[in-house]
VOGU-3710 file (C-alpha; in Angstrom, 3 decimals, decimal comma):
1> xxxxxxxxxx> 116,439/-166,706/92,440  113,588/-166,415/90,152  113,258/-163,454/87,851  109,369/-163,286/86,723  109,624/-166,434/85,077  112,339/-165,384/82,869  115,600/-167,353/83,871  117,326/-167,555/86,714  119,656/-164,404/87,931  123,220/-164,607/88,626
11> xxxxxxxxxx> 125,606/-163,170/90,670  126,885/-160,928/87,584  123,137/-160,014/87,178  122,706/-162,102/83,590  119,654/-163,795/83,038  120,837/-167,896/82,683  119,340/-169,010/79,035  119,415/-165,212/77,756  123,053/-164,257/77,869  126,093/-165,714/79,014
21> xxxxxxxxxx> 128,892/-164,112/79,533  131,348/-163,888/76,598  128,605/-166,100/74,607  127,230/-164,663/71,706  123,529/-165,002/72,135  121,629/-161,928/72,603  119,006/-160,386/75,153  115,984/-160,178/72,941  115,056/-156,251/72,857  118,985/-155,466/73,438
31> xxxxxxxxxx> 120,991/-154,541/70,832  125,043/-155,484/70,789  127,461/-153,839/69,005  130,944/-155,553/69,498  133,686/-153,369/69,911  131,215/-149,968/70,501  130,291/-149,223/74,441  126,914/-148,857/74,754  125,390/-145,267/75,570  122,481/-144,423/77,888
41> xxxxxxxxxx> 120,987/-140,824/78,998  120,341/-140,669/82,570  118,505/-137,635/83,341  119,642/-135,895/80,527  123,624/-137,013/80,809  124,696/-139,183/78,373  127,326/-141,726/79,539  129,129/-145,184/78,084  128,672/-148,005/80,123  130,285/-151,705/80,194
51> xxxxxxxxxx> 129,133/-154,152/77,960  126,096/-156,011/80,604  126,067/-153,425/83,229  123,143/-152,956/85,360  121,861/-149,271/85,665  123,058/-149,015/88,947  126,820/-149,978/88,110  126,915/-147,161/84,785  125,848/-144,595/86,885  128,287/-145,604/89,562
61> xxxxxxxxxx> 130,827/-145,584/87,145  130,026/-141,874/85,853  129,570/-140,544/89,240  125,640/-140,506/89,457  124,597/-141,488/92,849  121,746/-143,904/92,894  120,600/-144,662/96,909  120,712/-148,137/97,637  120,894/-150,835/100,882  120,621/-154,415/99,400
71> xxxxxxxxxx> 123,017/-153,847/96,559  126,937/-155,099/96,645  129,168/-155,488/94,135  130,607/-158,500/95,291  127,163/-160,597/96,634  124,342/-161,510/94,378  121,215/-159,240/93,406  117,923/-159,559/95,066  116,470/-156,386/94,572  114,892/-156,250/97,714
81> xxxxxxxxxx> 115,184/-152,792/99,123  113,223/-151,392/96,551  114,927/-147,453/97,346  116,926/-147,803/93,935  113,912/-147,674/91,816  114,288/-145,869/88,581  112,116/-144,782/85,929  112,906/-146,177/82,350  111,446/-144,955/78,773  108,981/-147,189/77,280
91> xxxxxxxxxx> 108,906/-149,473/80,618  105,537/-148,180/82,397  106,446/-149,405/86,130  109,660/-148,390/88,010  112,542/-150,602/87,941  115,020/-151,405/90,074  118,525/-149,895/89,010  120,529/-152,631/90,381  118,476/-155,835/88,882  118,077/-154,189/85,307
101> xxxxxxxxxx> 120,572/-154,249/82,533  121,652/-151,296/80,120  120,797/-151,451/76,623  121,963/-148,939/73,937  119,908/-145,761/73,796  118,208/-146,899/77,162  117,272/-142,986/78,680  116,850/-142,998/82,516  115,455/-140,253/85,349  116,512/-140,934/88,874
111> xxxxxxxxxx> 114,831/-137,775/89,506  111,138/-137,810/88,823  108,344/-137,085/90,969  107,993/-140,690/90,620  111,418/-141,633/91,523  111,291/-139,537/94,638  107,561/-140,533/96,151  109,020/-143,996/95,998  112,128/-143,412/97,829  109,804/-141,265/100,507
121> xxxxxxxxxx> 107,523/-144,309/100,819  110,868/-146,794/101,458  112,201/-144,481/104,151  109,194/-144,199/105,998  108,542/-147,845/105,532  112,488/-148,663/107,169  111,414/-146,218/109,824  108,441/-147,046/111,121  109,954/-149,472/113,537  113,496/-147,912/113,788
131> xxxxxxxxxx> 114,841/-147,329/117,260  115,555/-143,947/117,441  119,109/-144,714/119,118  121,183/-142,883/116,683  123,160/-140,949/119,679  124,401/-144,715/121,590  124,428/-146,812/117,700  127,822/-147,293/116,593  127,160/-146,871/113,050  126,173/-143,292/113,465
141> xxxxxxxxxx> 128,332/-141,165/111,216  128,309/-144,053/108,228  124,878/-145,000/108,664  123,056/-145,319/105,160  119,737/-145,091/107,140  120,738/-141,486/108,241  121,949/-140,525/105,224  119,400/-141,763/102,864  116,337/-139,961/105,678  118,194/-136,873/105,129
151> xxxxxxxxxx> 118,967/-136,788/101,249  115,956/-138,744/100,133  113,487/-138,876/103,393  110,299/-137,029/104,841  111,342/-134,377/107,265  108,169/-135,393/109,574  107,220/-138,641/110,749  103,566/-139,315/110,338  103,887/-142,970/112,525  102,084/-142,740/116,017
161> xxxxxxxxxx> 101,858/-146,103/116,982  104,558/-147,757/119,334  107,139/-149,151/117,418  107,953/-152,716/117,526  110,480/-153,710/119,551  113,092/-157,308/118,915  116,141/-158,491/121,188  119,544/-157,787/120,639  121,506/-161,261/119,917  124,946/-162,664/121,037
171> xxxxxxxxxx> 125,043/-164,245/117,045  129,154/-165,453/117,223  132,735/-164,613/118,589  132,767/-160,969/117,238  129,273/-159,979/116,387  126,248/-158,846/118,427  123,032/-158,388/116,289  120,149/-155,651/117,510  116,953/-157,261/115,510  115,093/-153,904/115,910
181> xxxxxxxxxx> 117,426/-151,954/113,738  118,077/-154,533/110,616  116,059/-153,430/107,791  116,338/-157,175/106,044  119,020/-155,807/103,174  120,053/-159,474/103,758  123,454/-158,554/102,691  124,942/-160,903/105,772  123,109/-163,877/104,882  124,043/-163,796/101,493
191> xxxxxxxxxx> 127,838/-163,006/102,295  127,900/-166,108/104,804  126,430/-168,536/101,666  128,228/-167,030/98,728  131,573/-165,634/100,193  132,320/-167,658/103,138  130,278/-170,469/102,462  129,365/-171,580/106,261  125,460/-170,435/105,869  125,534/-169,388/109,490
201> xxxxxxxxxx> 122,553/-166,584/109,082  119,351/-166,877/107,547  116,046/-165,169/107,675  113,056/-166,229/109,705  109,998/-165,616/109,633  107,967/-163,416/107,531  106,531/-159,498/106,864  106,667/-157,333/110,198  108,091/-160,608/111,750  111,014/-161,170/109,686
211> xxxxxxxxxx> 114,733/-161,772/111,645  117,915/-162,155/110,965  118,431/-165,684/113,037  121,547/-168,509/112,993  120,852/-171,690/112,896  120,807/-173,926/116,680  123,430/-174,493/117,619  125,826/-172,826/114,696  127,199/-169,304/115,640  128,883/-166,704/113,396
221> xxxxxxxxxx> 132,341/-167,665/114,055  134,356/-168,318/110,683  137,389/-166,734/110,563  135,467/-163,833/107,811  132,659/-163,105/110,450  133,469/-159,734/110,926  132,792/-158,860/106,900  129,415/-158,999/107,959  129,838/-155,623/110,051  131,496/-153,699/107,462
231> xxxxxxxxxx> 128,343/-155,182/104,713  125,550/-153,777/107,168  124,003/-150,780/105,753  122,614/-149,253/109,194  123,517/-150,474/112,991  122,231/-154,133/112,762  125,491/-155,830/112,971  127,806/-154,633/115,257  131,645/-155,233/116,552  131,878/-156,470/119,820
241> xxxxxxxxxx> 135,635/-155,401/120,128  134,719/-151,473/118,655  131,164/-151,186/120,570  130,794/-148,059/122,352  134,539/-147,232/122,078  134,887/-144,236/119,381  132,354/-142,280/117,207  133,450/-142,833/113,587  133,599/-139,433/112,445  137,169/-138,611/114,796
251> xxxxxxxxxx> 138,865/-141,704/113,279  141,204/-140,916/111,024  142,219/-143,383/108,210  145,336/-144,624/106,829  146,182/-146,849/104,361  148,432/-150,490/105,315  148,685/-153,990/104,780  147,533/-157,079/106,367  150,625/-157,799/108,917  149,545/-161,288/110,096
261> xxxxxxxxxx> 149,995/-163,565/106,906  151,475/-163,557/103,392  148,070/-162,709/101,408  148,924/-159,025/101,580  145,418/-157,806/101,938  144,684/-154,113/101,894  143,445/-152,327/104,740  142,530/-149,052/106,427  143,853/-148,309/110,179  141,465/-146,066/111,662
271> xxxxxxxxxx> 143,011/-144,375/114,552  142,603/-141,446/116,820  144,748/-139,413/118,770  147,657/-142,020/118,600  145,350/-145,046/118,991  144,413/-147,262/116,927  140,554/-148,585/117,058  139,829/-150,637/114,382  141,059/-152,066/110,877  138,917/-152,211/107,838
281> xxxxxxxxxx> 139,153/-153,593/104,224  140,717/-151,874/101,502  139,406/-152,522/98,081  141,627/-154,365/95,974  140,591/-156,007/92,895  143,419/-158,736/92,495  144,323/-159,151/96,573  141,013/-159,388/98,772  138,445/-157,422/96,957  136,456/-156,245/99,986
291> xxxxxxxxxx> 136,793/-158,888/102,415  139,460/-159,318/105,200  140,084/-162,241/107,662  139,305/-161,175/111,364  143,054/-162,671/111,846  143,925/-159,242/110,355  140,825/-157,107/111,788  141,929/-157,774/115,431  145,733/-157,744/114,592  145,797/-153,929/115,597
301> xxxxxxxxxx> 145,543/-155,364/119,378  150,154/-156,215/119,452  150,094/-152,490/118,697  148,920/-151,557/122,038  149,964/-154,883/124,003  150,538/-153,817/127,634  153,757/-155,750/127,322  155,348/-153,951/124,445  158,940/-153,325/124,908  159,889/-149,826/126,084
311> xxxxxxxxxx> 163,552/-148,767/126,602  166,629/-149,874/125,677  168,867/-152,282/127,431  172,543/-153,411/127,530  174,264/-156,458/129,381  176,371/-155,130/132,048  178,604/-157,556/134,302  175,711/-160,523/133,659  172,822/-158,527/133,945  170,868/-156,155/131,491
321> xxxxxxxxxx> 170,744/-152,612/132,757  168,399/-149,420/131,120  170,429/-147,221/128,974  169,679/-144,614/126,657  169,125/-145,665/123,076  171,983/-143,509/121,716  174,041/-145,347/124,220  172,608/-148,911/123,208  172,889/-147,811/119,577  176,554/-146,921/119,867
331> xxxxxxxxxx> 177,428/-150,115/122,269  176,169/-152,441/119,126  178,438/-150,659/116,685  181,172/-150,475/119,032  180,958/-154,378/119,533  179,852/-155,335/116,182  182,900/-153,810/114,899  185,346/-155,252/117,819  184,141/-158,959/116,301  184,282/-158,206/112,549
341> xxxxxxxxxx> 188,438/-157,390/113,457  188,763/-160,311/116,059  187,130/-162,611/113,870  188,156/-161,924/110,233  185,741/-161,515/107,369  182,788/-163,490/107,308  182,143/-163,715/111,025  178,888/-161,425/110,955  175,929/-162,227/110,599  172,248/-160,377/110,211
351> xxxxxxxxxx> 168,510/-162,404/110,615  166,289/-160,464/108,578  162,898/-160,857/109,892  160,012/-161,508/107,109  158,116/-158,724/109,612  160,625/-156,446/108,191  159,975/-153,634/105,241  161,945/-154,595/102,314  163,626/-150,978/102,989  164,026/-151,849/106,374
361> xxxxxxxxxx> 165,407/-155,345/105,238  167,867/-153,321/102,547  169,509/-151,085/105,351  170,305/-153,613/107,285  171,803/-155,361/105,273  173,889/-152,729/103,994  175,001/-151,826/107,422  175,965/-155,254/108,515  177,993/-155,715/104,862  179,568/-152,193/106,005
371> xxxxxxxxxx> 181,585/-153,753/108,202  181,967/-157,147/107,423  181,822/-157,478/103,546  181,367/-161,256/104,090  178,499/-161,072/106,754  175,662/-163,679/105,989  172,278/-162,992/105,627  169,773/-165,130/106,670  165,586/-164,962/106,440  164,324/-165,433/109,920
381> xxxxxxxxxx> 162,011/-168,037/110,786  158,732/-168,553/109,011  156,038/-169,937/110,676  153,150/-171,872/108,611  150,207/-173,591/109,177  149,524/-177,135/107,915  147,393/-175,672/104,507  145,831/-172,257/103,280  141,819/-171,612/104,529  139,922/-171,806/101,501
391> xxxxxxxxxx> 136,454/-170,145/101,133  133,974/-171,224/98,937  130,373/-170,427/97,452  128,013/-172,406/99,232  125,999/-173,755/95,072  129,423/-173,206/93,083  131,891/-174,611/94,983  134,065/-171,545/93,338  137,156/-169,478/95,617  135,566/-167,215/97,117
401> xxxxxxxxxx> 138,387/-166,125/99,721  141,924/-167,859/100,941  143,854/-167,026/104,192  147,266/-167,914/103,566  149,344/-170,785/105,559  152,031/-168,704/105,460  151,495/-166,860/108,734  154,240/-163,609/108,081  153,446/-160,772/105,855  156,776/-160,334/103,564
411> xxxxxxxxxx> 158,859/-163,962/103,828  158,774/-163,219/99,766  160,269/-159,411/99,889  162,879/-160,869/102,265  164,481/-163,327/99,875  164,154/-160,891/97,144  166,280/-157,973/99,481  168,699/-160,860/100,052  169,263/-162,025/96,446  169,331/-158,035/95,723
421> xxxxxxxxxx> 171,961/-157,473/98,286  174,139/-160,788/96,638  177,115/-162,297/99,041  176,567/-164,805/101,585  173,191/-165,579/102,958  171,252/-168,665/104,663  168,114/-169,994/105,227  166,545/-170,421/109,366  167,203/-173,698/108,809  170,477/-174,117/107,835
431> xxxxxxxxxx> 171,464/-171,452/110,781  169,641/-173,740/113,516  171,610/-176,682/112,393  174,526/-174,727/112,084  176,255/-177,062/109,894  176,054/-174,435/106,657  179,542/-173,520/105,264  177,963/-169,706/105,755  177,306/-170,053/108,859  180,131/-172,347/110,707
441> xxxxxxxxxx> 182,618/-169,485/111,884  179,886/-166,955/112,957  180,427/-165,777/115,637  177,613/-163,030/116,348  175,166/-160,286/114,772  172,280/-158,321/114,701  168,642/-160,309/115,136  165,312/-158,658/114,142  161,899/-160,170/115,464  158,861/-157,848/115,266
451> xxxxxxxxxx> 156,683/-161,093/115,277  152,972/-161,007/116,912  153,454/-164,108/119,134  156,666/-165,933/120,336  158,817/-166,826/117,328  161,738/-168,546/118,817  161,218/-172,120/120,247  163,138/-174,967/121,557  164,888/-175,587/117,812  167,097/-172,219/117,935
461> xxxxxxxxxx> 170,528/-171,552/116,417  173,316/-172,162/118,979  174,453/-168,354/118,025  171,633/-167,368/120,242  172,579/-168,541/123,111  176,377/-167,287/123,100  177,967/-164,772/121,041  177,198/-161,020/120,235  173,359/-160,210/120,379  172,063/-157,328/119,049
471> xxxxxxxxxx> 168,386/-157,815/118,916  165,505/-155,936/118,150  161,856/-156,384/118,815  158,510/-155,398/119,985  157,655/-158,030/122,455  159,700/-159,931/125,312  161,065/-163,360/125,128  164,078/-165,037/126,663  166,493/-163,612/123,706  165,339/-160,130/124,741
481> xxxxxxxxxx> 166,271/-161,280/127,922  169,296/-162,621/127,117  170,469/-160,054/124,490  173,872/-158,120/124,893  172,427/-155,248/123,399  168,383/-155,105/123,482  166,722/-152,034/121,038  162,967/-152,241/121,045  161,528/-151,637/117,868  158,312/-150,502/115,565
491> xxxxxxxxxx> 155,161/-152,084/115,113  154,002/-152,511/111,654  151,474/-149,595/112,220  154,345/-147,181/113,247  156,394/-147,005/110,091  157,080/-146,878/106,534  157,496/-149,587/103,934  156,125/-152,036/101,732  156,248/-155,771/101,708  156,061/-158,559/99,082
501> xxxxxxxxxx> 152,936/-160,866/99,142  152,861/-164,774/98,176  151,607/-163,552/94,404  154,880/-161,186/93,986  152,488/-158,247/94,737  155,027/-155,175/96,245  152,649/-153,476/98,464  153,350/-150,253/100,064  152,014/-148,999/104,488  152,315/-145,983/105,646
511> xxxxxxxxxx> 152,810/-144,999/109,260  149,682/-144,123/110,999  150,507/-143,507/114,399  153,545/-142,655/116,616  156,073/-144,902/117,273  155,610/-146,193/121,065  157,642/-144,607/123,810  160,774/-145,350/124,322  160,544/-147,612/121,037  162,021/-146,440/117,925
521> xxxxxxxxxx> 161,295/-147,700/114,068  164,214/-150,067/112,529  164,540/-148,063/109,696  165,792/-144,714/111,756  168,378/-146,422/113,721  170,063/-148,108/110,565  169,578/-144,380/108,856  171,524/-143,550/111,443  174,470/-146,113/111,824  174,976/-145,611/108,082
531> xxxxxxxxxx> 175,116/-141,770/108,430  172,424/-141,279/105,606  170,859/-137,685/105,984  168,128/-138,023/104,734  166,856/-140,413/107,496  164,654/-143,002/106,828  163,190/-141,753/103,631  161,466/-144,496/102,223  161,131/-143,219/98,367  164,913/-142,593/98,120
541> xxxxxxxxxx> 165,503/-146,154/99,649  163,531/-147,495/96,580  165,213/-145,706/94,144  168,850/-146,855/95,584  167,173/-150,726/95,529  165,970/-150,203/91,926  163,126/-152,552/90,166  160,484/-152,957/91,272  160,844/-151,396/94,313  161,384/-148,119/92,585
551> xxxxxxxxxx> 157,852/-147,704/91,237  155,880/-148,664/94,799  153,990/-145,808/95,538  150,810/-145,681/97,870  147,908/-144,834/95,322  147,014/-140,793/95,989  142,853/-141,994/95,845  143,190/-144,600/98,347  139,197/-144,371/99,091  138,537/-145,319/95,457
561> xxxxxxxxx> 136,929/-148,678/95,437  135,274/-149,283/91,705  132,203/-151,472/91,387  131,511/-151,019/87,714  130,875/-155,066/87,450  129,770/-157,891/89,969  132,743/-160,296/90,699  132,249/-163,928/89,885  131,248/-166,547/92,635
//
């Protein structure tokens, strides 16, 4: 994009030919000091700023709130909103906060009768053919277009003409468009060219005709489409699988981890009253920056699964009868503990599943080692797909995004409890073929799924289909079936832990609704079976597994998400 003839603007928001990042040519009129942070006065505050900050990022950074709707950290400027216009010493024309760089001594007023007639002007100009569906829009409550009327609006509208009206658009799998809201931030169209790289959306036409359109034939359906959502600034862009389903100010938010790969990117579950209506991205700077796969924005959906397992079982005479879970609980022991005396040391076993928190993983472990000292360990199966989904700017070519091939969240924090926990262990492998010196005279254990989707196929370990069963999981499958003791367990959302991502990132969840009826977490029923009082208590469990466990903590600002520079493309 062209910059009034004076280079060419980047995504960092550099003029190409002036200054390059970590060149030393300057801006002419800008004055560098290497080493010193530059210094600006904005309305009468002085604060430091980054070395090639825009306006818009220093104040950001020091807390001074400047209104925008086109801006993002993470897409390129275009400055086309117009609402962040600032006034600027010695420049006689506003300026747009997000489009002009910082220079030392620079003295800015965001509050000027100036400042505020132009921000009055852009609201009534995004108004004038606004819908005035606030009470059915599903961005009511986080709308920028309310907020922004009310802190920087006229209270009165002086429009009497009928408002133009545009169709609402089926645009791909998980988005609906409605035309007469979008106020042409084009944040989407520049997210599906410089983040995912498909170039789905573009804008057609021109002035009071302007849409946001895809192209024939070409729908919104790459596997970041739903980024788009969380980018729109007002009602535009909406989730098919959240419309009309829960106003945004009774969801609650907690903080968790991606559960259906091994990229380990942060998100928010945002839940009410025990159920859980959407996910959305977390910041982090060296996982997913703001962007999460819709594999992980719809994986909420298991949680609630009509087919969720609910009440424990136990084979009696052939056949697999309800009992209590204290009952089922005690029956494993019991039986685990008949087997470790009838067949000697080493005749245990325990399938850790890479669904499993590392604490989770840890207890086990120890239990099973309780009472056979020799019991193997072995990483339960670990499904992949053929490569990882790489996203890529649409000019650059650069990453942009990856979704992981590795289709389980903590394969890594797995092998890591197992070489922690030392003795015998095995790989899925080696267990199916059975031919392992670990794994020869076993003659039964304990089996954790927790898995999304079937797990077990025709290649299973012969172990599973005689000998002691204790198994655990959230969905059913013939071993559920077939188990001699069945405990249904936890979904990811319903517990404690952390897990272990494919860049040795130890990322800590927290629990953020109940655990299902007649379910109960992993973690409490190994608590119990190794008498621990303190239950399940995740921080002690850390401590007892030492580095780096011990310093995983959930961050206490959680909302936090810095912007103080643009990321590269």
């Amino acid at each position: 994009m062209k910059n009034g003839g004076f280079g060419t603007l980047t995504n960092n928001g550099l003029l190409n030919g002036t200054m390059n990042k970590g060149s030393g040519e300057k801006v002419p009129g800008q004055v560098y000091h290497p080493g010193l942070m530059a210094k600006i006065t904005v309305d009468g505050r002085t604060i430091e700023c980054k070395d090639r900050q825009m306006i818009i990022q220093a104040c950001e950074g020091a807390g001074i709130d400047i209104p925008r709707y086109c801006y993002h950290p993470g897409l390129s400027i275009v400055a086309s909103c117009r609402i962040c216009l600032v006034e600027v010493d010695g420049i006689p024309k506003l300026v747009p906060a997000c489009q002009t760089p910082i220079r030392d001594g620079m003295v800015v007023h965001t509050r000027t009768s100036k400042v505020t007639a132009n921000q009055k002007q852009v609201m009534e100009y995004l108004l004038v053919n606004h819908p005035l569906d606030c009470p059915v829009c599903d961005q009511a409550g986080e709308c920028l277009l309310q907020d922004y009327s009310y802190q920087y609006g006229r209270s009165q509208s002086r429009f009497e003409e009928d408002k133009h009206k545009k169709p609402k658009k089926d645009i791909g799998q998980h988005v609906l468009l409605y035309n007469d809201r979008c106020i042409m931030c084009t944040r989407c169209v520049r997210f599906t060219r410089e983040v995912s790289g498909a170039s789905e959306l573009f804008v057609d036409g021109r002035g009071h005709k302007e849409e946001i359109e895809i192209f024939p034939g070409k729908p919104l359906d790459n596997k970041l489409s739903g980024c788009v959502v969380d980018l729109c600034p007002v009602g535009a862009l909406l989730d098919k699988d959240f419309l009309f389903k829960q106003r945004v100010w009774m969801l609650k938010q907690t903080p968790s981890i991606s559960p259906v790969d091994a990229g380990g990117e942060n998100i928010y579950l945002e839940h009410n009253e025990g159920v859980i209506h959407r996910i959305k991205p977390r910041y982090n700077a060296e996982v997913n920056t703001w962007w999460i796969s819709d594999d992980t924005r719809y994986s909420y959906k298991v949680v609630h699964d009509p087919k969720r397992l609910r009440g424990a079982r136990k084979n009696q005479y052939g056949s697999q009868v309800d009992v209590s879970f204290e009952t089922a609980i005690e029956t494993a022991d019991t039986a685990l503990r008949q087997l470790a005396r009838e067949g000697g040391a080493g005749s245990l076993y325990a399938m850790l599943s890479p669904m499993m928190a590392c604490e989770e993983a840890w207890l086990l472990g120890k239990y099973i080692r309780s009472i056979d000292p020799q019991a193997t360990l072995v990483i339960g199966p670990v499904p992949t797909t053929a490569a990882d989904e790489v996203f890529k700017h649409y000019l650059s070519g650069k990453e942009t995004f990856r979704i992981k091939a590795e289709k389980v969240p903590n394969a890594a924090g797995i092998k890591r409890v197992i070489a922690s926990l030392g003795g015998p262990a095995a790989s899925w492998d080696e267990l199916v073929a059975g031919k392992a010196d670990s794994v020869k005279n076993l003659k039964g254990g304990w089996i954790v799924g927790g898995y999304h989707s079937a797990w077990l196929g025709k290649d299973q370990p012969a172990l599973f289909r005689k000998g002691l069963r204790i198994v655990q999981d959230i969905l059913p499958m013939t071993l559920t079936d077939a188990a001699d003791v069945l405990l249904p367990g936890a979904s990811w959302a319903e517990k404690d832990g952390c897990w272990e991502n494919w860049q040795g990132k130890i990322q800590p969840f927290a629990a953020a609704i109940p655990v299902l009826e007649g379910a109960r977490r992993e973690g409490d029923v190994y608590a119990g079976l190794l008498g621990r009082a303190g239950g399940y208590d995740v921080s002690a469990i850390r401590a007892e597994m030492g580095a780096p466990f011990a310093d995983v903590k959930i961050a206490e600002d959680v909302a936090a998400a810095p912007a103080f520079e643009f990321v590269e493309l």
